[in-house]
N, C-alpha and C positions, 0 to 999 in steps of 0.2 A: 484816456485823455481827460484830463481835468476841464473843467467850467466855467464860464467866469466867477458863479460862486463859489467854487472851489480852492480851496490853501492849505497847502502842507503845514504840518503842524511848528509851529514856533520857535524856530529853533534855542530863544532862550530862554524854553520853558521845559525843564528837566523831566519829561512825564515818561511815562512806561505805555509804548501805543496798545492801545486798546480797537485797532482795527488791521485786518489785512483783505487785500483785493489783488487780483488778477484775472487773466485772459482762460486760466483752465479749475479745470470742475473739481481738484484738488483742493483748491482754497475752500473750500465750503465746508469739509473738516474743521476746519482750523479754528471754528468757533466753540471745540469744545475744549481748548486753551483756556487757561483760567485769566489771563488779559489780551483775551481779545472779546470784544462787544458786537461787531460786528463783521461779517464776510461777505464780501463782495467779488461774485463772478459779472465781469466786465462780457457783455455777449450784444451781438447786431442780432434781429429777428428775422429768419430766412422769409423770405418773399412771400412761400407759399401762407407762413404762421402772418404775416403780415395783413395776406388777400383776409383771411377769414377775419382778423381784426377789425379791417375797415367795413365787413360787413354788419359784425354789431353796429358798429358807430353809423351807418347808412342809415339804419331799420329806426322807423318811426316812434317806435314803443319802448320803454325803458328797460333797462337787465340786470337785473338784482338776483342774483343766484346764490342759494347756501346748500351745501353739503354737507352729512358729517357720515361718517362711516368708509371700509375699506376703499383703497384706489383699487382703479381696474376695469374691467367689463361695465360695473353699475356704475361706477362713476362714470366714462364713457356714453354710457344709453343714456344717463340723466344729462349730460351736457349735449347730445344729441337730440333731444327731446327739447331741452332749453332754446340753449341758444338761435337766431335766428340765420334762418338760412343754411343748416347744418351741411348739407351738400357742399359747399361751397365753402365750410371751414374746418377740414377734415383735422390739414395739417397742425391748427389752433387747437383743436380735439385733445391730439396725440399729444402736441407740447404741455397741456393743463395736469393731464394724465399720467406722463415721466413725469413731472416736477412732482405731484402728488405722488407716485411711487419711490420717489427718490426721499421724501422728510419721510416714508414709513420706513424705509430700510434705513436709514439714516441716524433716526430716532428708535429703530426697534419695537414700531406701535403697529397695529393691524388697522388701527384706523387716523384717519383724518379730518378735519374741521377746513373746511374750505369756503370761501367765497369771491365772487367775480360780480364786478359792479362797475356798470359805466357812470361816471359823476360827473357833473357840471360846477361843482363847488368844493373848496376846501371840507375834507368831512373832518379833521383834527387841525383845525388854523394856530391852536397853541404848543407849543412844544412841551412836552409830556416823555412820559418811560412808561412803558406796558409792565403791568403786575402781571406777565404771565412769564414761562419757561425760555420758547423762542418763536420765534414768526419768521415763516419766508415771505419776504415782499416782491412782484415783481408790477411794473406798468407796464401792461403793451403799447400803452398810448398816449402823450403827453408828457408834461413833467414827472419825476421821479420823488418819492420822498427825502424830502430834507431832514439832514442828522449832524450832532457836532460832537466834535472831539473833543473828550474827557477835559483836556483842559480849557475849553470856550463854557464851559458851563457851569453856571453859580448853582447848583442843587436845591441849596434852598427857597428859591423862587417858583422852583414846582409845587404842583398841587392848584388848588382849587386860589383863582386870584382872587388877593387883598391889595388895599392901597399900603399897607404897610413889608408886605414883600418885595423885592429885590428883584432886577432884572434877571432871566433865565442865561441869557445871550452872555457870556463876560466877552465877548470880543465879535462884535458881529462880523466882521469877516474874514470868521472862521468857517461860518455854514458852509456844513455841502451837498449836494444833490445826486444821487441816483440818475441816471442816466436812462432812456429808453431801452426796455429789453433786459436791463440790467437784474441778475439774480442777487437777491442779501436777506444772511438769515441776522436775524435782528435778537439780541438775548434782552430778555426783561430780567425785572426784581425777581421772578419767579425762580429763574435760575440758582440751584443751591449755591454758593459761593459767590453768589455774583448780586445781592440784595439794594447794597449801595452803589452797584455800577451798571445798574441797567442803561441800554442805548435811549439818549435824548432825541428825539424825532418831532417829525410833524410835515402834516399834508402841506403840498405847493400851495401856491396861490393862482388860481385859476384867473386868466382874465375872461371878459364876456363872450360867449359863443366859442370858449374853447371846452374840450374835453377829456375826460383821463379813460382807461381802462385800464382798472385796479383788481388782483387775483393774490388774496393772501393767501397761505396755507398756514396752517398749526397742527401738530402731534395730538391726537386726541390721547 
């Protein structure tokens, strides 16, 4: 279901889509398509992955968690060890766990680069392209990362701002938003073939007293 920031892309703008999404864990292949930039598995977060969410977000003290190395068992004990509350977020555990087991088999890596962080503020407010291969993004909690379509954006306005550069946005509504729970593996410049067309993104905009829970993963 689309958002109200959400819009199909233009229909009289001739481009080659550079994304696909759906409801099954098929699409998530699909980003190793040479035009496609980004996949999007459309998913609701089962109850029980939900309970354990709201227990970070309860818990007084902040959670900044970083990983790198195989999923599995240690990853597992370290997120058990972490997180607050562990009893009580079994099922958040196991979801953190398949998703990290799924970019190792996915990607063909024996390890992973992981992190889980609850935010109170936009942590990328500008719209940017990752210099890396690919990111899976998901939020358990909050808004979703905002990305546009190949054709909403002027490229050369990226990078570090000048007053002499050029809006990023060429059609502000175009933006679209990630949805709660939502799975997308996101390709950067790092991607062989893919240099000039890395995914244009960037973090929501938080209002005051709200909060996200953000879990990347990347192919180590």
């Amino acid at each position: 279901m689309m958002t109200t920031t959400q819009r199909r892309d233009s229909p009289d703008v001739p481009v080659t889509p550079r994304h696909a999404e759906g409801e099954d864990i098929s699409i998530l292949p699909r980003i190793f398509e040479d035009d496609i930039s980004i996949a999007i598995l459309r998913r609701q977060l089962p109850k029980e992955v939900q309970a354990g969410v709201n227990t970070q977000l309860q818990a007084n003290s902040a959670l900044s968690l970083s990983w790198l190395g195989p999923p599995g068992d240690a990853l597992r004990n370290e997120l058990a060890q972490r997180l607050h509350d562990p009893d009580a977020c079994g099922a958040l555990i196991e979801d953190i766990v398949t998703l990290a087991e799924a970019m190792a088999c996915l990607f063909d890596t024996e390890a992973v680069g992981l992190r889980l962080r609850r935010l109170a503020s936009a942590m990328c407010p500008r719209f940017h392209c990752d210099h890396l291969p690919v990111r899976l993004v998901t939020t358990y909690h909050g808004p979703g990362c905002e990305w546009l379509p190949e054709w909403a954006v002027n490229r050369q306005g990226l990078g570090a701002p000048r007053p002499d550069k050029p809006e990023i946005v060429a059609a502000p509504s175009a933006i679209r938003r990630l949805g709660t729970g939502d799975l997308a593996l996101l390709k950067g410049s790092g991607w062989i073939g893919n240099e000039e067309n890395g995914l244009v993104h960037r973090s929501p905009d938080l209002p005051a007293s709200h909060e996200r829970l953000l879990l990347t993963i990347d192919p180590a």
